[in-house]
N, C-alpha and C positions, 0 to 999 in steps of 0.2 A: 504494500500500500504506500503511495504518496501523499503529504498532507500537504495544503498549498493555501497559507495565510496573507492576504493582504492589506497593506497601512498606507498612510500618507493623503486619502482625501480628506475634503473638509471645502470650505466657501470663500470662495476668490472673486474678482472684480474681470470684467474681461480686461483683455492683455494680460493679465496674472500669469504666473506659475505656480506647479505643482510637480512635485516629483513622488509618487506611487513606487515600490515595494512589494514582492512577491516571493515570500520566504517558504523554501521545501524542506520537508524531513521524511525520511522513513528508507529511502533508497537512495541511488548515486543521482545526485541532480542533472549533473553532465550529459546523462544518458537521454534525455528528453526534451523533444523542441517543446517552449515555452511560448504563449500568445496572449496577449490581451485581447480581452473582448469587451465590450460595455451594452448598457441597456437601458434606454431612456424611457419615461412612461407611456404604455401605451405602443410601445414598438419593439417588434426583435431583436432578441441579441443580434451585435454586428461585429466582426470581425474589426483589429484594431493594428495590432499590432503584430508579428511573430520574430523570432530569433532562432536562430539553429544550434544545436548540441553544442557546437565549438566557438559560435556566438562571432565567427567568421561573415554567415548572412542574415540580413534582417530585411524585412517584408513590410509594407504600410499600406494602409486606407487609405487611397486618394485624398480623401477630408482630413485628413493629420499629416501628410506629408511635408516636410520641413518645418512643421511644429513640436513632433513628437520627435524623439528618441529612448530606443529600446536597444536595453545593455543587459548582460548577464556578467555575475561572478561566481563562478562554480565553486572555487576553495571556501566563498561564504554561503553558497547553495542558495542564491538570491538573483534574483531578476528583478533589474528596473524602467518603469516609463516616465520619461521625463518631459514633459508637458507644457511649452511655452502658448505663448500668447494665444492664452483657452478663451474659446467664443461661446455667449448665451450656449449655441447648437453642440458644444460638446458635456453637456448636462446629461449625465449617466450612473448607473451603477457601476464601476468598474471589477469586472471578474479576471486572472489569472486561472491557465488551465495549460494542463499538459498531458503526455500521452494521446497522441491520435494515429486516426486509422482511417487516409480516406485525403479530403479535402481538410489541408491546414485550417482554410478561412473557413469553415463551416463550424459551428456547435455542436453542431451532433456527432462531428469526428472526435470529441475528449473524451477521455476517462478521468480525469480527474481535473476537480473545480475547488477555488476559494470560495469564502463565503461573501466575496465582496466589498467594496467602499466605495462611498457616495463620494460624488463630484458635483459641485454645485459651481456652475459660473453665470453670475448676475451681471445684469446690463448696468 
């Protein structure tokens, strides 16, 4: 089993930043591509973010591209997104998940999910 805890949201101004946290235990982190996902009310989880095992490549949502950055450090079995000049429209749930099987950008490719933190960006 992987366990995959998330920290660092909370309520910013747009232009803000935020930098989010995605902390693994129970197996070799190494071993697992790492993705954020988010989920605003009233609409599907959306693909966000990913990184690969060796954190060589990363992957983005057209709507976060050169706002975000996603990093991994295996020796502290942590994954993070780092989130500049957040707009009203990036207001979400932010989930971390790893293990898939399938399509990266998809949800229904993980097996394992945090439990989430909120992202609030006000106008």
């Amino acid at each position: 089993q992987v366990q995959l805890v998330e920290s660092g949201g909370g309520l910013v101004q747009a232009g803000g930043s935020l930098r989010l946290s995605c902390a693994a235990s129970g197996r070799t982190f190494s071993s697992y591509v790492v993705v954020w996902f988010r989920q605003a009310p009233g609409k599907e989880r959306e693909f966000v973010a990913a990184i690969s095992w060796s954190g060589d490549s990363t992957y983005y949502a057209e709507s976060v591209k050169g706002r975000f950055t996603i990093s991994r450090d295996n020796a502290k079995n942590t994954v993070h997104l780092q989130m500049n000049s957040l707009k009203p429209e990036d207001t979400a749930v932010y989930y971390c998940a790893a293990d898939y099987s399938g399509s990266y950008d998809k949800a229904g490719s993980y097996r394992y999910w945090g439990q989430g933190t909120q992202v609030t960006v006000s106008s």
